[in-house]
N, C-alpha and C positions, 0 to 999 in steps of 0.2 A: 124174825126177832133175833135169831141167834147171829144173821149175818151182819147185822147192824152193830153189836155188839162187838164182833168181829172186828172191824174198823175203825174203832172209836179211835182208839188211842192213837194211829198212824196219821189222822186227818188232825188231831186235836194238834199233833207239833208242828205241821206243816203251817199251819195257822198261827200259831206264836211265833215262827223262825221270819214269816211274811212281814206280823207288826212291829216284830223288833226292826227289819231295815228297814221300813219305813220311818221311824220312830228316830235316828241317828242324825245326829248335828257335830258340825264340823267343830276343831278345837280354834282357840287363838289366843293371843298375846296379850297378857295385861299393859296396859299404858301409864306407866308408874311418872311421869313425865322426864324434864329435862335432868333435874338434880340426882335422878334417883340412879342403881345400882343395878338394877333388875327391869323384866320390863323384853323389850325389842329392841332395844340396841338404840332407839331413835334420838337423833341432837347427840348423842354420846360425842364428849371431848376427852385428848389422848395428850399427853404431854409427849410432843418428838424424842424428851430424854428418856421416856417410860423403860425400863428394861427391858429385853427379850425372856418370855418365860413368865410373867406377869401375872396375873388373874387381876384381869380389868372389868369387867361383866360377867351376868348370869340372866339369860336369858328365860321367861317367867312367863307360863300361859296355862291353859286349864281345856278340859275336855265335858262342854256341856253334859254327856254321860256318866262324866265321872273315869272314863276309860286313858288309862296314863298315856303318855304323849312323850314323841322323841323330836329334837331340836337337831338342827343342820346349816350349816352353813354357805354358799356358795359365792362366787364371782363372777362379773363379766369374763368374755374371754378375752386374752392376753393385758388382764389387770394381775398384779402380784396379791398372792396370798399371804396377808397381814395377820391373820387369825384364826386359830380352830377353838373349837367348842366340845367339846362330852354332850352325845349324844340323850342319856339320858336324864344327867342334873343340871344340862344347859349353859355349863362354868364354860367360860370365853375366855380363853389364852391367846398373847401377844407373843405371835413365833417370828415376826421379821423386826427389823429395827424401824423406828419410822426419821424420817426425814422432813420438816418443814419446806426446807428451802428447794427442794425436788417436787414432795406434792404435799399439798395441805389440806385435801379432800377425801375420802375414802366412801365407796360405795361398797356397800355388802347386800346380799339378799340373803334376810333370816325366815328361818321356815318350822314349822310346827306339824305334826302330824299326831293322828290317833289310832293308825295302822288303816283307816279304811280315808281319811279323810287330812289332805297336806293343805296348809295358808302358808303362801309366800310374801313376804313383804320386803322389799329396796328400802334401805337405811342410810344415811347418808354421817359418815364421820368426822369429824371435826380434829385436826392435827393442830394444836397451839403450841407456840416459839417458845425452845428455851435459851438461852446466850450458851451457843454452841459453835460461834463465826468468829474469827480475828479479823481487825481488820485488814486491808489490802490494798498497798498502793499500786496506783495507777501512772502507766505511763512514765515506768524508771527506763536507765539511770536517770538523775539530775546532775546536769552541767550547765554552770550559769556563767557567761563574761561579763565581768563587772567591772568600767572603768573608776580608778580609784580615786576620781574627783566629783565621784555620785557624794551626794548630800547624805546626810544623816539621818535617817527617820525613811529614806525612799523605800518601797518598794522594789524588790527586784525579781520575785517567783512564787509563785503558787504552788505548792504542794495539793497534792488531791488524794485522798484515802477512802476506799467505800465498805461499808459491814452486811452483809446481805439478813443481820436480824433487822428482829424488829423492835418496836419501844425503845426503850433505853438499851439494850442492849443493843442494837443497830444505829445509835448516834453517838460521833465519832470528835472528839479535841483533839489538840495539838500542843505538842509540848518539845521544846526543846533538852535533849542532855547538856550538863554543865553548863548550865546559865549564866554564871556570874562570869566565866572564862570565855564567854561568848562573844562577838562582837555585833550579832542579832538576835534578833526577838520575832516571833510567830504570830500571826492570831491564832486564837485556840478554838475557833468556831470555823473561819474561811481559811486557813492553812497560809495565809499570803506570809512570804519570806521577806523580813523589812534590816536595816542597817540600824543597828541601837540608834538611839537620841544620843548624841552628843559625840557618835565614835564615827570616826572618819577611816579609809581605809588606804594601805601604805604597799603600795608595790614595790619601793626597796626593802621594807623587814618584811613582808609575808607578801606570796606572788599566790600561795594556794590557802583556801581555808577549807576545810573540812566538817559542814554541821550535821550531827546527827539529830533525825527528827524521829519523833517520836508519838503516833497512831495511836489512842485509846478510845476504846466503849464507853458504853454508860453502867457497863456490867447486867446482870441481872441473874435468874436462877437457872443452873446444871445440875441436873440427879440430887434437890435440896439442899444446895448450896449456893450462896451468891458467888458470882464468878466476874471477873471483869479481865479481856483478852484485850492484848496492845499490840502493836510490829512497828521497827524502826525501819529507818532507812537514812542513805546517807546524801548530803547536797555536797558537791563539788563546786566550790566559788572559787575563780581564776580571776585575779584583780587584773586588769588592762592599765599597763604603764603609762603616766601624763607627766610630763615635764613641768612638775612640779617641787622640784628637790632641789635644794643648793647643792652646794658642792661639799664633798665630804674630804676630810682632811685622813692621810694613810700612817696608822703608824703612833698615834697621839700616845700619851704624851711627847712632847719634844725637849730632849735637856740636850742642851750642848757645853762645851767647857772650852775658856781660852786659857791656855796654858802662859804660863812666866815667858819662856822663850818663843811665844807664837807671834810669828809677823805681821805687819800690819799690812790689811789687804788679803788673809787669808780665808779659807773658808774652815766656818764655823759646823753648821749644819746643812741640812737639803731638808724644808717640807715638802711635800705629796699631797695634793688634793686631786679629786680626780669628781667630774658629772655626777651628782649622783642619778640622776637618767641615765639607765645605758642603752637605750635605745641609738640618740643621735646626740651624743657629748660633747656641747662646746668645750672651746680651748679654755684655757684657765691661768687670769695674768693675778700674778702675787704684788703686795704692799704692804710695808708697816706702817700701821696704825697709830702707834703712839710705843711708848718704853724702851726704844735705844738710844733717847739721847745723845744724840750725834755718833754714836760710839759704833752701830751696826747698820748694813743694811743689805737689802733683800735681792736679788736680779728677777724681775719681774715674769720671765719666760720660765728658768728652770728653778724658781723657788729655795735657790741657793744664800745661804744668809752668811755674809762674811763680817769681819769686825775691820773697822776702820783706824781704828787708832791702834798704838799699840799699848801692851798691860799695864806696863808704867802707869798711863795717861786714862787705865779706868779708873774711875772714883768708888766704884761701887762692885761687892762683891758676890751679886747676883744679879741680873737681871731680868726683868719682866716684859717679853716684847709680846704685842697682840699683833698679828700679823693677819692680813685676811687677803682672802682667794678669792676672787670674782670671775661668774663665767663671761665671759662673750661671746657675744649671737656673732654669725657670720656677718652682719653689719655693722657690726663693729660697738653695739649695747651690750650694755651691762642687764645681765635677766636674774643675775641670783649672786649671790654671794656670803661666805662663809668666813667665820674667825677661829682661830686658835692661838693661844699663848703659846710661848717658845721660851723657859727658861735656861738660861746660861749663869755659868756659874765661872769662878776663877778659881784655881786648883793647881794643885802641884802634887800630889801622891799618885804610886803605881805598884798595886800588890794582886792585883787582880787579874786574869785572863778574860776575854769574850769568852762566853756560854749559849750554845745554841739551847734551846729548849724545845720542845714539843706538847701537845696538851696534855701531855700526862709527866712533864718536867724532864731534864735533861735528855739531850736526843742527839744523837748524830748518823745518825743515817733515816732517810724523807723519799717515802715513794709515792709516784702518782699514775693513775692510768688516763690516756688520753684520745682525741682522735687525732689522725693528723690533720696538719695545713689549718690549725685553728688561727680566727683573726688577729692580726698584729694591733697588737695594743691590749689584748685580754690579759686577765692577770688570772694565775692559775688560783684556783681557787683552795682546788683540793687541801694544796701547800700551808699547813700554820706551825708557821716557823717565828722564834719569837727568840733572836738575841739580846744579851745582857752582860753589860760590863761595871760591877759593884763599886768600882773605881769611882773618883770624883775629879772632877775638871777635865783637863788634859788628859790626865792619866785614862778615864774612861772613852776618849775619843778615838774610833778604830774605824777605817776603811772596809766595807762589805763588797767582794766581787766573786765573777762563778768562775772558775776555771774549765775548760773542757772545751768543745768544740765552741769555737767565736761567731759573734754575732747573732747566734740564734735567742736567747733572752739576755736578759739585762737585770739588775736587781736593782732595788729600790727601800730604801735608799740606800744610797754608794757611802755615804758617809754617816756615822752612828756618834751619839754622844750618847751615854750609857745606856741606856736601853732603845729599842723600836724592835718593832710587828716588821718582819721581812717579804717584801712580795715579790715576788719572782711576774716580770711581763713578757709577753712573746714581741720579739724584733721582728724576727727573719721567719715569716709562716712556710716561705717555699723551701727553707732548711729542714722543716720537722717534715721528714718524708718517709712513709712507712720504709720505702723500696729501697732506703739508705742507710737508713736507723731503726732497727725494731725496737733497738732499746738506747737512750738518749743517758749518759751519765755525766756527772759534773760534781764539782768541787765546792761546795761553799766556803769562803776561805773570809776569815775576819781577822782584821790584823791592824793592831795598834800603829796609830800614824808617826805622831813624834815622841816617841817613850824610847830610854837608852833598850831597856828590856825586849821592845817589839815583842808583845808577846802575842800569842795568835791560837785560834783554833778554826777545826774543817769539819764538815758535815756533807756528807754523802746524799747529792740528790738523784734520785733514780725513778725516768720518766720512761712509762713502756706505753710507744703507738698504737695504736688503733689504724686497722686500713679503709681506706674509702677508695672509689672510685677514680682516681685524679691524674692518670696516665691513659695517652691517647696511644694505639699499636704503633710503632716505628716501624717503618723499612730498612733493612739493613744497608741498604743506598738508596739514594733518590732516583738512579733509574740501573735497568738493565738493559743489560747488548748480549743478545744470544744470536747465535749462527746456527741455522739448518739447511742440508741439502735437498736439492728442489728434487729429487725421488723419492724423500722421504715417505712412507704409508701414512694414510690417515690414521688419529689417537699418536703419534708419535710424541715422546716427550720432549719438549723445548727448552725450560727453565726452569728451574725453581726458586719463586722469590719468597722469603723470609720476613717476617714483620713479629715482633716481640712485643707484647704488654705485661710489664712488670709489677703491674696487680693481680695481688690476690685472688683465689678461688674463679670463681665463674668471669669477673671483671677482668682478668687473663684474658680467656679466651679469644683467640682471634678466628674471623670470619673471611675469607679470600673471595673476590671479585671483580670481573675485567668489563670494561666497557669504553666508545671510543671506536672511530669509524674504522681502523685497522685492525678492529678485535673478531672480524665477521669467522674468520676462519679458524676462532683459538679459541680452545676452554680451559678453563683452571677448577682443580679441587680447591674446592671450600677451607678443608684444614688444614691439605699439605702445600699447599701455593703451588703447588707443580701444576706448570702453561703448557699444554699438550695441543696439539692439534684435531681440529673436528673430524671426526670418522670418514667425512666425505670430501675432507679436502683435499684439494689438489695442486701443489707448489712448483710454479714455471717462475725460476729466474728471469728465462727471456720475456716475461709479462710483466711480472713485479718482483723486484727482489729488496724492499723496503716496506718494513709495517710498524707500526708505532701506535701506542696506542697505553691505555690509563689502568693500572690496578690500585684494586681499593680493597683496605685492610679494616676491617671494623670489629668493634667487641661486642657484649650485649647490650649495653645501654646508648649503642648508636654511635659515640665515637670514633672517628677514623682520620686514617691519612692517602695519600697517595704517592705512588710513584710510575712512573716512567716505564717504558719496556720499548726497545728497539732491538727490533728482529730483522736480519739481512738473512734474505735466500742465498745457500752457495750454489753456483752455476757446478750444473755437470756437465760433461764432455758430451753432447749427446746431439749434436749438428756435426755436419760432412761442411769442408768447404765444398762452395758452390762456381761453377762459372757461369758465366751470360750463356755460351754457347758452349757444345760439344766439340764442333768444328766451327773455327775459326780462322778466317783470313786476313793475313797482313803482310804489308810492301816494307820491307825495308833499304832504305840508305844504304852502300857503304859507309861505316862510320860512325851510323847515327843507328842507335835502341828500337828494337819495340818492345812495348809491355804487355802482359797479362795481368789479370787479377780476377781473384776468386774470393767470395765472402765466405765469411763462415759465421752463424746467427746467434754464436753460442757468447752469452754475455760478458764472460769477464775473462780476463787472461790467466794460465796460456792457454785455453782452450778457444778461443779467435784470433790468433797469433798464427799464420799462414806462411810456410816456408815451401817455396818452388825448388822443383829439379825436375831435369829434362830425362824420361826413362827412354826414350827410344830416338835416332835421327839417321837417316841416311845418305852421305858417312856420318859418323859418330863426333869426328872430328872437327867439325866446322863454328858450332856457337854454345857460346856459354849464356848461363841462365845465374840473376843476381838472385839468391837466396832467399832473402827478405821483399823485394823490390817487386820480384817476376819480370826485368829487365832482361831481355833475350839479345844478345849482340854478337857480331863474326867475332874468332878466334883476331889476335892483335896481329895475326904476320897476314892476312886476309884484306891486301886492301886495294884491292881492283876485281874487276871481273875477269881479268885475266885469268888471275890465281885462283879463283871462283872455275873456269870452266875446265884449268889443268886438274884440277880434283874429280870433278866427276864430269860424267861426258850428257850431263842433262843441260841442252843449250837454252830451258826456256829460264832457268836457276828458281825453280818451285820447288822447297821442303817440305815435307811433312813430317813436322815435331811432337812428338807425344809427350806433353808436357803436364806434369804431376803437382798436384796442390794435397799440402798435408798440413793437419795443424799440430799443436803440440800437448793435446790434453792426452789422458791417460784414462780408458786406450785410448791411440789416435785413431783418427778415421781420415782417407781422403779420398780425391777426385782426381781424374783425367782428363783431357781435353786435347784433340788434335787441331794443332798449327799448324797454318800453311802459309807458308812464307816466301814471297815473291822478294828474290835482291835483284835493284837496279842499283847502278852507279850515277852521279849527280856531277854534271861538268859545268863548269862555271870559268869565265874569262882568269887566265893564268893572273894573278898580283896582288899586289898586298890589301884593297880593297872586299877582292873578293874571298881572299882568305879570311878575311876578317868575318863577313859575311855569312863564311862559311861554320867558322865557329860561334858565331853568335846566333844561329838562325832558330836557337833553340829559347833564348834569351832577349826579346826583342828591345827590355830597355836598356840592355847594357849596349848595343851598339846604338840605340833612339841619345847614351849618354857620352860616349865614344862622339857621335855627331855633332853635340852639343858643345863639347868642350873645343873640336876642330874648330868650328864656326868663330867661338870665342878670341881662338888665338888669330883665327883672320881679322875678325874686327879690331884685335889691338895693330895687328898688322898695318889694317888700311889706315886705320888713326895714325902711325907713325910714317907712314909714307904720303897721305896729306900733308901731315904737319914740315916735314922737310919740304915739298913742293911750294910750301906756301913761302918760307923762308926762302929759300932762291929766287921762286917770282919775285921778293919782297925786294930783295936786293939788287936786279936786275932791272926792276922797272919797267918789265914787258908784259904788258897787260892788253891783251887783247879786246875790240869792245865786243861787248855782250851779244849787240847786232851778228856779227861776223860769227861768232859762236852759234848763236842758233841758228844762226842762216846753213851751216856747215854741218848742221847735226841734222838740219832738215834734208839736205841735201847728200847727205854720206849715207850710202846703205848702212843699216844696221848689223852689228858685228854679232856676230852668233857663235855659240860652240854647240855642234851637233856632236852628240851622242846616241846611235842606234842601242835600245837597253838589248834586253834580253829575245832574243826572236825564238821563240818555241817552235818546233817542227816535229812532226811525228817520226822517229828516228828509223833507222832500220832496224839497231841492234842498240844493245843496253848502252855501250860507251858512244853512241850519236843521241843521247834522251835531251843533252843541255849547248848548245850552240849559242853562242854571243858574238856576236856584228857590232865594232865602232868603227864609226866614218866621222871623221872631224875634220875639217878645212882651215887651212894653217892661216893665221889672223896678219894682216897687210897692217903695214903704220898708214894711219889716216890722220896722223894728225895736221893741222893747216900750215905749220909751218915743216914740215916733212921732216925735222933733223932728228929729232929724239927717238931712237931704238928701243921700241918696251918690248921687256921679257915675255917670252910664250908664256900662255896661259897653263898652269900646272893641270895636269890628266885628273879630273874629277874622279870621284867614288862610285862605281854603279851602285844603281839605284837598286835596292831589292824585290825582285819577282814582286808584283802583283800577287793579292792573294787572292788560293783559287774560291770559287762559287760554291756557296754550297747548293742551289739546283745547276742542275744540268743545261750546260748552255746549248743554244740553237744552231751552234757553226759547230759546223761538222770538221770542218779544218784547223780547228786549233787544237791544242793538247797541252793538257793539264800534267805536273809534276805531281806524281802518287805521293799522299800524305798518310801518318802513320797514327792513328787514334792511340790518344795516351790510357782508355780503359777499355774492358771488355764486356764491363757490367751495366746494361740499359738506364740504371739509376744517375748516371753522372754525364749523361747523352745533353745536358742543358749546360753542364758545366763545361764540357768540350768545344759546343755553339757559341757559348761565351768567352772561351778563351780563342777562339778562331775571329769571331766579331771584334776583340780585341787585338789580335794580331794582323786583324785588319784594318782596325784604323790604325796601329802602329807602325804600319806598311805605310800607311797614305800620308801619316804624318813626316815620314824620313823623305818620302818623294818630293815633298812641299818644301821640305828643307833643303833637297837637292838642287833643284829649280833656284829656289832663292841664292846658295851656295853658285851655283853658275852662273846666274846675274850678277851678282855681287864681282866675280871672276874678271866679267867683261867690263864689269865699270873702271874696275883699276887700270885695265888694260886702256882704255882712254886717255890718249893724251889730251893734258892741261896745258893750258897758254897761260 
């Protein structure tokens, strides 16, 4: 009993602590629904302007037990934390900003606990737009070309703008700035860009228009307030020129004045009309229309208006002339045409000077900046110059011209009656050259034409260039001649050729370049033009000592020129003469030469310029050597073999001459060569034939012309000794018949003259080498009547030697007279053949002539009956 009692109490709380957890139910969330403020957050909407910092929610739930309860809030992972909550009173605070247009969803998972028991629940939040967007165009800039004979009301560009809200606050019109100053209109829903109703558009007064458009919302509410956000933007419309414009008159009004003393036939005024297209400007012919009354008229080309009559004989003391300018087409149509009145007036006062003006009143000095080489016929624009002469009639008429450098503009008009707009046009484009003129000055100079006063004023025009590209690199000459010596090392420098471009900055610059089949061996710097030679090249006059070939000067935008370059290799001394042989043999003549010759390979003189002399002979005394020639011949008191073997006691008469070739470069270099020279003597029949023979044998046509001329004078001979025979017979009357004659020529041996020529015989010694044998048989009178005595026949010419063979003949008994080769060098061995094969038909031709000359002999020698 006691121990029951004992335990009561221990088992009694174990048993309550049991039914209480059993007994526990989890807490949760009330559902106050969508409108409500409290609750679980669920359908909860958040306006994107909401503040940071906010109390937007309170989160509201209960604990079946009654046991309080803590609230929490969490997130997916890597979703942004939007919100925190108090733990215990469930207040939901807005700690990041929200954003619509990024995300317009938010999920949270809110949760509830009772310390033994947590409900979690995904909530899903609602982010609604507030007008927090401008709009935004798309697809700028805008440039639109608009030809300026588009219709009125077209269409010409879309604009497009887009607002990322939503409702009214993300729908977007269209509005243009300055409406009424506008020359278009918008729609305010499609953006389309249209040309006003009734307005057309004028590329001579406006080439650019500039409209500013203008993007609006429909507004709506920011942090509770209505808000409405816009953004401009600008269109660029470029009108496109259309030959659609008359011609516009320069300078209007026009007043001119005919003065009391002004001639008739003079000029009055000059109108100007010029295209108003300046695209492609017809010409422009002038007429008067009506209002000069016989009195004025116009020159159709330069719009010069003179008066015709003179002042006397005007009636009237102003006139009103309509004058009009029409263009024409290149074929010769009229496409447009313009009028202007031209008031003249008649006048005689003068108290007034010309007045230049400028836009802001009286001016004399006018500057312009320009480019150069602008088109001739442009009228400077910049320029608004505007003289004035308060005078009337005459008195206000004054001459406008530029003084300063000529022909480069021209002023317009030349001639002024009291006032005009002055235009300055370009003549001369290729005068306005930066690289001549940086700065362009000139005079305007106006000056009363017929007033005793002349009175005048000048205005200072000051035009400063611009540069452009307009200069091609020159060469300082059209070619070059440079000399190098052919030892020269490869990289050696050869030339430097120069080229200049007289523009500006970078367009200066010149770029060097060779090219061209004689350029293989030669390079040039780029900047300094200097022609050097290729590292590996190698320069032989005796190869080539001519090269020619193209350089090219160009800037950076391509431009260029060329010039020429001729390069001669100078020869160096650097070849030896050469001879055929070392040792050489040759026969000489008394009398007659022999030669040497030695080359030398070296190209230009005097380094191939070859001078002989004999260094060694034994005796020393015996033959001289021609300088130039290499012409070896005896001393002049040397002329037999006699005198030849009282010299020295060598009876076969063989020299050996050490004979020297040098040439004359610097240094020189030369060669030796031993001669051996065999002298024979050459006998020939004693007379004056053979003398002849004997000097010509070197000369074969001076005696072939010697022969010819003998012949000659025989045959006038034999002519004049027929001619008297015939006369005697004539008168005489003894005429033999013809029978009896040939019977007696058949019957008379024939008359001969023998001549044994030359009999060649192997001699013993040098003066037996030439023997000649004539045997002739003294001629008997045959004639038929026996009386007539005819003169011996005169002792004919020997015939000259046969000439010898050039192979070796088969008769061992005959003997050849030694001949002396006129070279020693193997290259001229054809020339020598040639000149032998000529001296031998030259030979055979004198023989043929001999023959005939001794026929001819014996005919004479015939008596005639």
């Amino acid at each position: 009993m006691k121990h029951v009692r004992h335990f009561t109490p221990s088992l009694f709380l174990s048993l309550v602590h049991v039914c209480l957890v059993q007994a526990n139910y989890a807490p949760y969330f009330f559902d106050n629904g969508a409108g409500s403020t409290n609750g679980n957050m669920a359908l909860l909407s958040l306006s994107e302007d909401t503040p940071v910092g906010t109390y937007v929610y309170t989160l509201n739930g209960t604990d079946p037990e009654g046991d309080p309860v803590t609230y929490g809030l969490t997130y997916e992972a890597g979703s942004r934390r939007y919100f925190s909550v108090d733990r215990n009173l469930g207040n939901v605070t807005l700690i990041e900003e929200l954003d619509r247009e990024k995300e317009d969803e938010i999920e949270v998972i809110v949760s509830i606990s009772d310390g033994l028991s947590t409900v979690s629940e995904k909530v899903r939040i609602l982010v609604t737009d507030a007008n927090d967007e401008s709009p935004e165009f798309i697809n700028t800039p805008y440039i639109v070309q608009v030809p300026e004979n588009t219709p009125s009301g077209s269409s010409i560009f879309k604009i497009e703008a887009v607002d990322r809200d939503t409702g009214s606050g993300g729908s977007i019109t269209y509005f243009l700035q300055n409406i009424h100053a506008n020359k278009f209109t918008i729609d305010r829903h499609s953006g389309v860009l249209r040309i006003k109703t009734g307005v057309t558009l004028d590329y001579e007064k406006s080439r650019t228009h500039f409209v500013v458009v203008v993007a609006k919302d429909g507004g709506g509410k920011l942090r509770g307030d209505n808000k409405v956000f816009s953004a401009t933007t600008t269109v660029t419309v470029n009108v496109e020129d259309v030959q659609d414009t008359p011609p516009m008159f320069i300078g209007t009004p026009y007043y001119g004045y005919v003065y009391e003393d002004t001639l008739a036939g003079s000029e009055v005024l000059t109108v100007v009309a010029l295209d108003g297209d300046r695209g492609k400007p017809n010409s422009i012919h002038y007429s008067l229309v009506n209002g000069s009354e016989g009195s004025f008229e116009i020159s159709n080309t330069t719009g010069a208006i003179s008066v015709i009559k003179s002042p006397n004989q005007l009636k009237k003391e102003v006139y009103e002339l309509k004058v009009q300018a029409s263009e024409v087409s290149p074929e010769g149509d009229v496409s447009a045409y313009a009028f202007a009145m031209v008031t003249i007036r008649v006048v005689d006062l003068n108290n007034h000077p010309p007045t230049f003006y400028g836009e802001n009143g009286p001016q004399n000095r006018f500057e312009l900046t320009m480019y150069e080489h602008p088109p001739e016929g442009e009228i400077l624009r910049g320029l608004k110059i505007t003289v004035n002469d308060s005078d009337q009639g005459a008195n206000a008429k004054f001459n406008l011209r530029l003084v300063g450098p000529g022909g480069i503009f021209r002023v317009v008009p030349q001639t002024v009656l009291n006032e005009a707009q002055v235009t300055i046009i370009v003549e001369n484009s290729a005068a306005i050259d930066y690289e001549k003129f940086k700065v362009l000055t000139f005079k305007l100079l106006a000056i009363e034409v017929n007033t005793p006063e002349r009175f005048s004023s000048t205005a200072d025009v000051v035009i400063r260039l611009l540069d452009t590209n307009d200069n091609v690199p020159k060469f300082s000459s059209d070619y070059y001649i440079a000399r190098i010596p052919e030892n020269s090392p490869g990289g050696s420098n050869v030339v430097a050729v120069t080229a200049t471009d007289p523009d500006s900055g970078l367009w200066g610059e010149v770029k060097y370049s060779i090219y061209g089949t004689g350029a293989d061996l030669f390079l040039i710097h780029p900047s300094t033009g200097i022609i050097y030679t290729q590292p590996w090249a190698v320069l032989d006059a005796e190869v080539n000592s001519k090269y020619n070939f193209y350089v090219k000067a160009e800037d950076t935008d391509g431009k260029y020129s060329l010039a020429e370059v001729f390069i001669t290799v100078l020869d160096v001394n650097d070849h030896s003469p050469e001879f055929n042989e070392n040792i050489q043999e040759k026969t000489m003549i008394i009398g007659s030469p022999v030669k040497i010759e030695a080359i030398d390979q070296d190209a230009e003189e005097p380094n191939n310029i070859v001078d002989y002399s004999i260094m060694q002979a034994d005796p020393a005394n015996v033959f001289d050597i021609d300088q130039s020639t290499g012409e070896i011949k005896l001393k002049s008191y040397i002329r037999s073999l006699d005198i030849i073997h009282n010299i020295t006691k060598n009876k076969d008469c063989i020299w050996s001459v050490v004979v020297q070739a040098k040439d004359r470069g610097s240094p020189s270099f030369s060669t030796t060569a031993v001669l051996k020279i065999d002298i024979t003597e050459e006998t020939l029949h004693k007379g004056p034939m053979a003398a002849f023979l004997m000097q010509t044998k070197d000369n074969p046509m001076k005696a072939l012309g010697v022969l010819a001329g003998v012949m000659g004078i025989m045959v006038l001979i034999t002519i004049m000794i027929s001619t008297a025979m015939f006369w005697r017979n004539k008168r005489s009357n003894k005429i033999m018949p013809v029978r009896r004659i040939i019977k007696k020529r058949q019957t008379q041996p024939s008359r001969t003259v023998r001549m044994e020529w030359l009999k060649f015989k192997r001699p013993s010694n040098a003066a037996e080498k030439f023997v000649v044998e004539d045997d002739a048989q003294s001629l008997q009178n045959e004639n038929s009547n026996n009386n007539v005595q005819v003169a011996p026949v005169p002792p004919a010419a020997p015939v000259p030697p046969p000439p010898p063979a050039l192979a070796p003949s088969g008769d061992a008994s005959g003997w050849r007279v030694p001949t002396v080769s006129g070279s020693l060098t193997p290259k001229f061995i054809n020339k020598q053949l040639k000149k032998r094969g000529h001296s031998s038909a030259h030979n055979a031709m004198v023989s043929e002539l001999k023959m005939r000359f001794e026929k001819r002999n014996a005919a004479i020698g015939e008596p005639h009956i």
